[in-house]
TORDRENTOR-193427 format. One record per residue (C-alpha): residue number from 1; x, z, y. Coordinates in Angstrom, 3 decimals. Each point is the difference from the previous one (the first is absolute). Layout:
// TORDRENTOR-193427
NUM:X:Z:Y
...
//
This chain:
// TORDRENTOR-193427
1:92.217:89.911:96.266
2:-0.924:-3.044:-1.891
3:0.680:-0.541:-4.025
4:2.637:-2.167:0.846
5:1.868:3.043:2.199
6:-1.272:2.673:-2.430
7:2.089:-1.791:-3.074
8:2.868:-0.245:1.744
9:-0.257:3.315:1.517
10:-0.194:1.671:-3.804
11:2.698:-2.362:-1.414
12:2.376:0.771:2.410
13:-0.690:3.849:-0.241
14:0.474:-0.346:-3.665
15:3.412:-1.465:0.141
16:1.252:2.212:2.723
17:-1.158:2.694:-1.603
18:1.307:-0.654:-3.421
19:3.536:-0.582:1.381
20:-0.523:3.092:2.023
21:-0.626:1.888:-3.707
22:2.520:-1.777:-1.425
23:2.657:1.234:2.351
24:-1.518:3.415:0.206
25:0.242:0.270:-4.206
26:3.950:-0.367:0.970
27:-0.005:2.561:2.099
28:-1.865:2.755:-1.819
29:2.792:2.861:-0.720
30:2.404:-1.036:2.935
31:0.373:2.603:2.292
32:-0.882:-0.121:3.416
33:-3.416:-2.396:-0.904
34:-3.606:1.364:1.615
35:-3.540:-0.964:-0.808
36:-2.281:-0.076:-3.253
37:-1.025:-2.929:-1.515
38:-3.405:-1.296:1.087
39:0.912:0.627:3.518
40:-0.164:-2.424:2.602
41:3.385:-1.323:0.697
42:1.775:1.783:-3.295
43:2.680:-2.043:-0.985
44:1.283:-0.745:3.549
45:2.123:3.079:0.497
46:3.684:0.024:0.086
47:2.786:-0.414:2.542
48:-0.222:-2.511:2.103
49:1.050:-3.527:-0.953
50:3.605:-0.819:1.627
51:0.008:-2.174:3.103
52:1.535:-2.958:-1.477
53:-2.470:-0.166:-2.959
54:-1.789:-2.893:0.005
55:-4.000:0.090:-1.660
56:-1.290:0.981:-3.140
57:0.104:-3.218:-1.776
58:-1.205:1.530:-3.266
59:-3.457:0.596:1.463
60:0.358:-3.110:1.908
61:-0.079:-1.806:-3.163
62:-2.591:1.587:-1.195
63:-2.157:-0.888:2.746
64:0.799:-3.256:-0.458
65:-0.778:-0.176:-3.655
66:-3.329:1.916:0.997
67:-0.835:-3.401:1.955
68:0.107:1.905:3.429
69:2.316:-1.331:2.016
70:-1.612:-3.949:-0.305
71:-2.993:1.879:1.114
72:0.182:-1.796:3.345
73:2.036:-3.387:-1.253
74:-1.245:-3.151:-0.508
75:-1.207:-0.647:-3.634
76:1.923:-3.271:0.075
77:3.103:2.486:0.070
78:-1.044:2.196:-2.631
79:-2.371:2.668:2.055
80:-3.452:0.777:0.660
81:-0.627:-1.611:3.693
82:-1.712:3.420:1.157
83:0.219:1.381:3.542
84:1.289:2.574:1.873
85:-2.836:1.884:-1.137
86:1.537:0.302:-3.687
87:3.320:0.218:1.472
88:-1.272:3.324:2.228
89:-1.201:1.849:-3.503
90:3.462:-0.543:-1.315
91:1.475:1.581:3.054
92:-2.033:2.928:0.010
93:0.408:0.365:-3.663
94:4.453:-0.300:0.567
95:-0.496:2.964:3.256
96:-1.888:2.371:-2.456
97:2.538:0.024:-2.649
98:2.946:-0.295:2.890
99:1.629:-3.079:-2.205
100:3.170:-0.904:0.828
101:-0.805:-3.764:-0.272
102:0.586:-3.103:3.084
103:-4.172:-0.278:-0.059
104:-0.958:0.037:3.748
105:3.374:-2.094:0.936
106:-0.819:-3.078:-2.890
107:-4.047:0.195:-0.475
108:-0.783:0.838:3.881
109:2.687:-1.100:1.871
110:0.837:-2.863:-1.972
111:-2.192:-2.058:-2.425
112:-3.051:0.711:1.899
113:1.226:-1.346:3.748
114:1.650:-2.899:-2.674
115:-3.478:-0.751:-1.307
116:-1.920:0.075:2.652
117:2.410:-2.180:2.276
118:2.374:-1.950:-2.199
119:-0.616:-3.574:-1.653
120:-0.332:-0.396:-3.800
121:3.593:-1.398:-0.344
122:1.046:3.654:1.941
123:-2.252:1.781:-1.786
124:1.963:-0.900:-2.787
125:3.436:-0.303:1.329
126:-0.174:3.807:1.631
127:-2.348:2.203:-2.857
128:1.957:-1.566:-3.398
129:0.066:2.611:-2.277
130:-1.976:3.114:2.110
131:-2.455:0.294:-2.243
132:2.900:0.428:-2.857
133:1.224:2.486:1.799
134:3.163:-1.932:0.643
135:-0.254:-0.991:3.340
136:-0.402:2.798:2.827
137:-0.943:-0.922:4.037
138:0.028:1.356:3.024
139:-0.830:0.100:3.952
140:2.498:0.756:2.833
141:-2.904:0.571:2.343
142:1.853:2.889:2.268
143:2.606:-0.307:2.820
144:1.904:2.178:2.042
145:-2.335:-0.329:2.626
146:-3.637:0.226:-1.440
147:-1.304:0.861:-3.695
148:-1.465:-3.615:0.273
149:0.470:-1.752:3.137
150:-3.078:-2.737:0.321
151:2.921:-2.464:1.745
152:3.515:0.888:-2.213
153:3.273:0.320:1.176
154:1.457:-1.832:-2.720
155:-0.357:-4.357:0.072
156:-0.373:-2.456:-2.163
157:1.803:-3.043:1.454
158:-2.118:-2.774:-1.930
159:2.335:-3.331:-1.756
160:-2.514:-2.380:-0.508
161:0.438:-2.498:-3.014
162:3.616:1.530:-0.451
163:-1.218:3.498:-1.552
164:-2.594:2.607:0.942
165:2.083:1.848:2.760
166:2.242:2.893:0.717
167:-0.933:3.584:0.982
168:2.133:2.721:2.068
169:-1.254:3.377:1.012
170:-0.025:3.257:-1.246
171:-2.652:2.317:-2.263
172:0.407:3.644:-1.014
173:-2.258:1.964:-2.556
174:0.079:-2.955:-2.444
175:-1.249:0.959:-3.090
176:1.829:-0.778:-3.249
177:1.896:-2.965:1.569
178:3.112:0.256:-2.399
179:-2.487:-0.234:-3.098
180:-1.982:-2.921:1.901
181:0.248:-3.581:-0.886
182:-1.951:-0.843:2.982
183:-0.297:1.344:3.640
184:-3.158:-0.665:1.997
185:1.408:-0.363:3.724
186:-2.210:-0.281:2.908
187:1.867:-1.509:2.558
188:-0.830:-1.720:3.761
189:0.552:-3.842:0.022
190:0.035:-0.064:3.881
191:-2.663:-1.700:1.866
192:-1.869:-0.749:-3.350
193:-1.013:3.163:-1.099
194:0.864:2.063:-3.150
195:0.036:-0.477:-3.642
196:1.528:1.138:-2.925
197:3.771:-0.886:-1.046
198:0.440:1.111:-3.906
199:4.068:0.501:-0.578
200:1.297:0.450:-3.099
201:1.812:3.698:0.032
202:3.529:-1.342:-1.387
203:-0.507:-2.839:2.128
204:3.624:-0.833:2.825
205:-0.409:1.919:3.169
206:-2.503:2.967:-1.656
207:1.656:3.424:0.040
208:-1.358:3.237:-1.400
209:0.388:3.131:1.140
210:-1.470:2.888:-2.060
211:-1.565:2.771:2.073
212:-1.953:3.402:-0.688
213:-3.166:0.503:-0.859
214:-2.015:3.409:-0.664
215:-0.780:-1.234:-3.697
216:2.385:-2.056:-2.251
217:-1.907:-3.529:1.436
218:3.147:-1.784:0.558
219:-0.097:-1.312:3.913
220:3.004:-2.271:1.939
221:0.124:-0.910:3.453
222:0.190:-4.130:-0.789
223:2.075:-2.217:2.411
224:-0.268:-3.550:-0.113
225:2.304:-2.310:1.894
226:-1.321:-3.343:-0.855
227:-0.790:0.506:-3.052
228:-1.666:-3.267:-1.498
229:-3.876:0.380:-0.400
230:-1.036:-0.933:-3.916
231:-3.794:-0.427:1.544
232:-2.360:0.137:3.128
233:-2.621:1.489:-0.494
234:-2.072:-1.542:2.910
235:-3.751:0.888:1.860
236:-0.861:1.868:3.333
237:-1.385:2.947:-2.026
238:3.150:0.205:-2.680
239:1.751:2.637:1.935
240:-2.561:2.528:1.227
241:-1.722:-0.980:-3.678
242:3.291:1.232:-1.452
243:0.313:3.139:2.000
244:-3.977:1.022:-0.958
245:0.757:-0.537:-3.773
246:3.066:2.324:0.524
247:-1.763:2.548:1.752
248:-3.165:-0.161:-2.386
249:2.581:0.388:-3.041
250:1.657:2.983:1.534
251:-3.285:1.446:0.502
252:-1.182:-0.614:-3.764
253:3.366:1.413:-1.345
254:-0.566:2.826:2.229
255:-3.658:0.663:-0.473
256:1.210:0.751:-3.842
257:3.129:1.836:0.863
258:-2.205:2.630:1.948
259:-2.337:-0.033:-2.877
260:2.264:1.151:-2.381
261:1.429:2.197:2.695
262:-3.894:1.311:0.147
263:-0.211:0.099:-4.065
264:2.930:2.304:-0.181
265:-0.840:2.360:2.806
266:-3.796:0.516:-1.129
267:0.948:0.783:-4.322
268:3.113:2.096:1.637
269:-2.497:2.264:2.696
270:-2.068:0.059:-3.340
271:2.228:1.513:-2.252
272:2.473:2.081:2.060
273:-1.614:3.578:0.648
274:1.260:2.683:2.641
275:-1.649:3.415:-0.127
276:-1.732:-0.802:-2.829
277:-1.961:-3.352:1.078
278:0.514:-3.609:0.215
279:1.223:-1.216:3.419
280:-2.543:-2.444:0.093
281:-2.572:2.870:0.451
282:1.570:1.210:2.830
283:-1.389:-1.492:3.402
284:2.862:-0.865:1.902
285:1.309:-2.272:-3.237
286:-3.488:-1.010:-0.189
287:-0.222:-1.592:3.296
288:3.662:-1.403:0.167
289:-0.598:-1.748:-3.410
290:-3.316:-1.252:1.889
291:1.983:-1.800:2.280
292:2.465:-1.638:-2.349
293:-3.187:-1.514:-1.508
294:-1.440:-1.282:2.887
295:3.348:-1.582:1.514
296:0.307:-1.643:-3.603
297:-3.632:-1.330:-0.248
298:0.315:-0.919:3.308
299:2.805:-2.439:-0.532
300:-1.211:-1.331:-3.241
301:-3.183:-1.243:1.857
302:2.110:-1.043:3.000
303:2.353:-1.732:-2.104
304:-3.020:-1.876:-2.783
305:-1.655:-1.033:3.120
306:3.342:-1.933:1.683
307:0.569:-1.231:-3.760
308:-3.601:-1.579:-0.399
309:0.028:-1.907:3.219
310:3.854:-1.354:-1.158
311:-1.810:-1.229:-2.994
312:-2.889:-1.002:0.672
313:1.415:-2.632:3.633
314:-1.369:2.450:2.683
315:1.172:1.060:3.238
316:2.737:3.389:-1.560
317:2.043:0.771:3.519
318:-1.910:3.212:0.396
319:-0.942:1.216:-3.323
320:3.749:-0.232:-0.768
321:0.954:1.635:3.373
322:-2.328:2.997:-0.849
323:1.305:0.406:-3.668
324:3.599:-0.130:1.335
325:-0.723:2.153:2.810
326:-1.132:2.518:-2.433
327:2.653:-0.348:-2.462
328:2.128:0.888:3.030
329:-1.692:2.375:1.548
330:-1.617:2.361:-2.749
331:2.041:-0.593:-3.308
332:3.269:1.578:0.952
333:-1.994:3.488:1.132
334:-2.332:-0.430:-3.118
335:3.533:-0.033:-1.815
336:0.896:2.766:1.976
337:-2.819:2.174:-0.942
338:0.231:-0.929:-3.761
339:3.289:1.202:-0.248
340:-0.761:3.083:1.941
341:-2.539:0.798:-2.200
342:2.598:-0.156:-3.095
343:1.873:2.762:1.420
344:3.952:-0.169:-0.967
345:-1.236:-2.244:-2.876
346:-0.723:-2.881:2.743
347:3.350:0.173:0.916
348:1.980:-0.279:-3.390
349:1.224:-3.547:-0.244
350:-0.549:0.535:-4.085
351:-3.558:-0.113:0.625
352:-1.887:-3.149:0.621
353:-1.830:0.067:3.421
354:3.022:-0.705:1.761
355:-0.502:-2.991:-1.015
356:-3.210:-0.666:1.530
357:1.427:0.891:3.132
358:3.352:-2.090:0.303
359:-1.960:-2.652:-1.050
360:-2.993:0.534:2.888
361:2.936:0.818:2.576
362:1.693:-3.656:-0.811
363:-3.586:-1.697:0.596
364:-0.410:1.285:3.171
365:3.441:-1.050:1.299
366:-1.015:-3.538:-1.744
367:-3.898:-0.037:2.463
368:2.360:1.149:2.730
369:-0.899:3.891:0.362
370:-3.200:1.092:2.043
371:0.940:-0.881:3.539
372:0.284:-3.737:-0.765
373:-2.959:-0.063:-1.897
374:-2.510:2.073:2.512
375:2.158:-2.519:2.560
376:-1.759:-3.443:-2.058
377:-3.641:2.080:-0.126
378:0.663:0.379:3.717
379:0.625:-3.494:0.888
380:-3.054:-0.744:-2.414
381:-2.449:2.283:2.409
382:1.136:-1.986:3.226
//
């Protein structure tokens, strides 16, 4: 990790953890609240957040006022014109606290694919006020018929000098889409390819509607029956591009949510004794906690090595196949394991690792779940 990626790495853990403390000084003396201070993910307890919440804008803010979210904007529009590389560390940082914040769906899914393929004029037009904090993004990347379908069901039916287009077709799994100003659509323009359609969410013919998720990430299926096209975001590349910045953010959010998942299990297998000794000391614990480690080291080198070839122009179709393909595959049992080792604590909805998992469970219905994924490593192998 370079200086660059190290600073932003320890400012973001400072202000997520601060708001963390701050909410978990509320909570001291209410009833029902688990964990000590000083341990990981304290502060992040508590019933779940209703469905029709929306983010925590409080913390959003702050993120914004910590200079974070322009980490990946254009100076010329008040940010720092880094890379994905800065924008991974502030991922992983948002998964280990489990914040409650549209991160993945406006810095991955949305300023980044807007960077890297929009004009200046659309580069300013479309990220206006993200690094304020005022202005949230997102992708609409899945359909019912594929997690991210290289040719999309949904068109864009092109205008010419009259306007940029319309778009019809329906997405499902949208994140934060009712909070959005912007929605990055990749859509099929017939004989000529792909390319990105950007539709503003309140825009005629876009209709929401909300559907579950295992964590409080608010997701709608999106329909769009020519609905007018703000922007095209244009290039051979822009759609698969789009779809490996997705699945590299989901991996970076998720190689910190099993992190803190790890954190918690390890100083709770320290400190809880049976018969007299530390679980941790016992070899069976030993050796499942061994695993958790492994799965989560595993997909934090998977996941740095798909983020430094996004950064840095190279070839990232496998490295991000492999870190998604790991997210899918291993995360959900390393989850599994983690709460098993927390006894009936792991399962009390008051206590934070819950957390962890919803949020892991989501990404891996966002990659599109193993079988798709070991499906794209197969087609990669001939």
């Amino acid at each position: 990790m370079g200086q660059t990626q190290q600073a932003a790495a320890e400012a973001a853990a400072h202000v997520l953890g601060g708001h963390a403390r701050g909410k978990a000084a509320g909570q001291r003396g209410q009833p029902g609240r688990r964990g000590q201070p000083g341990q990981p993910g304290f502060g992040l307890g508590g019933p779940p957040a209703r469905q029709d919440d929306s983010y925590d804008r409080a913390l959003w803010k702050e993120l914004a006022q910590a200079g974070l979210l322009g980490l990946a904007v254009p100076g010329s529009l008040g940010g720092e014109g880094l890379g994905v590389a800065e924008t991974a560390v502030l991922l992983t940082e948002a998964g280990r606290a489990a914040a409650g914040v549209p991160a993945l769906a406006t810095l991955a899914m949305g300023v980044l694919p807007v960077v890297r393929w929009g004009s200046r004029d659309q580069q300013q037009a479309l990220l206006a006020g993200v690094a304020a904090g005022d202005t949230v993004l997102t992708a609409a990347i899945r359909e019912p018929s594929e997690p991210m379908p290289p040719v999309p069901a949904a068109t864009l039916r092109e205008r010419g000098s009259a306007g940029a287009g319309t778009v019809s077709g329906v997405k499902i799994g949208v994140p934060h889409a009712a909070a959005a100003a912007w929605i990055l659509v990749p859509a099929s323009l017939g004989a000529n390819g792909t390319a990105i359609a950007v539709v503003a969410a309140s825009a005629p013919g876009v209709t929401l509607r909300r559907t579950p998720s295992s964590s409080a990430t608010p997701e709608y299926t999106v329909r769009l029956d020519d609905a007018p096209a703000a922007q095209i975001l244009a290039g051979s590349d822009a759609v698969p591009d789009l779809y490996r910045l997705t699945a590299a953010g989901a991996c970076s959010l998720a190689d910190g949510a099993l992190a803190g998942a790890l954190a918690l299990t390890t100083e709770h297998i320290r400190s809880r004794q049976q018969f007299g000794r530390p679980l941790a000391t016992f070899q069976a614990v030993a050796q499942q906690i061994a695993d958790v480690a492994i799965a989560s080291r595993t997909l934090h080198l998977a996941t740095a090595s798909a983020c430094w070839r996004l950064d840095t122009g190279r070839d990232a179709g496998s490295d991000t196949d492999v870190a998604a393909y790991w997210l899918a595959a291993e995360a959900p049992a390393a989850m599994r394991a983690c709460h098993h080792l927390h006894g009936g604590t792991g399962m009390d909805v008051s206590y934070p690792l819950h957390k962890y998992s919803a949020v892991v469970k989501d990404l891996v219905g966002l990659v599109g779940g193993v079988d798709y994924r070991l499906g794209l490593l197969g087609d990669r192998a001939g």
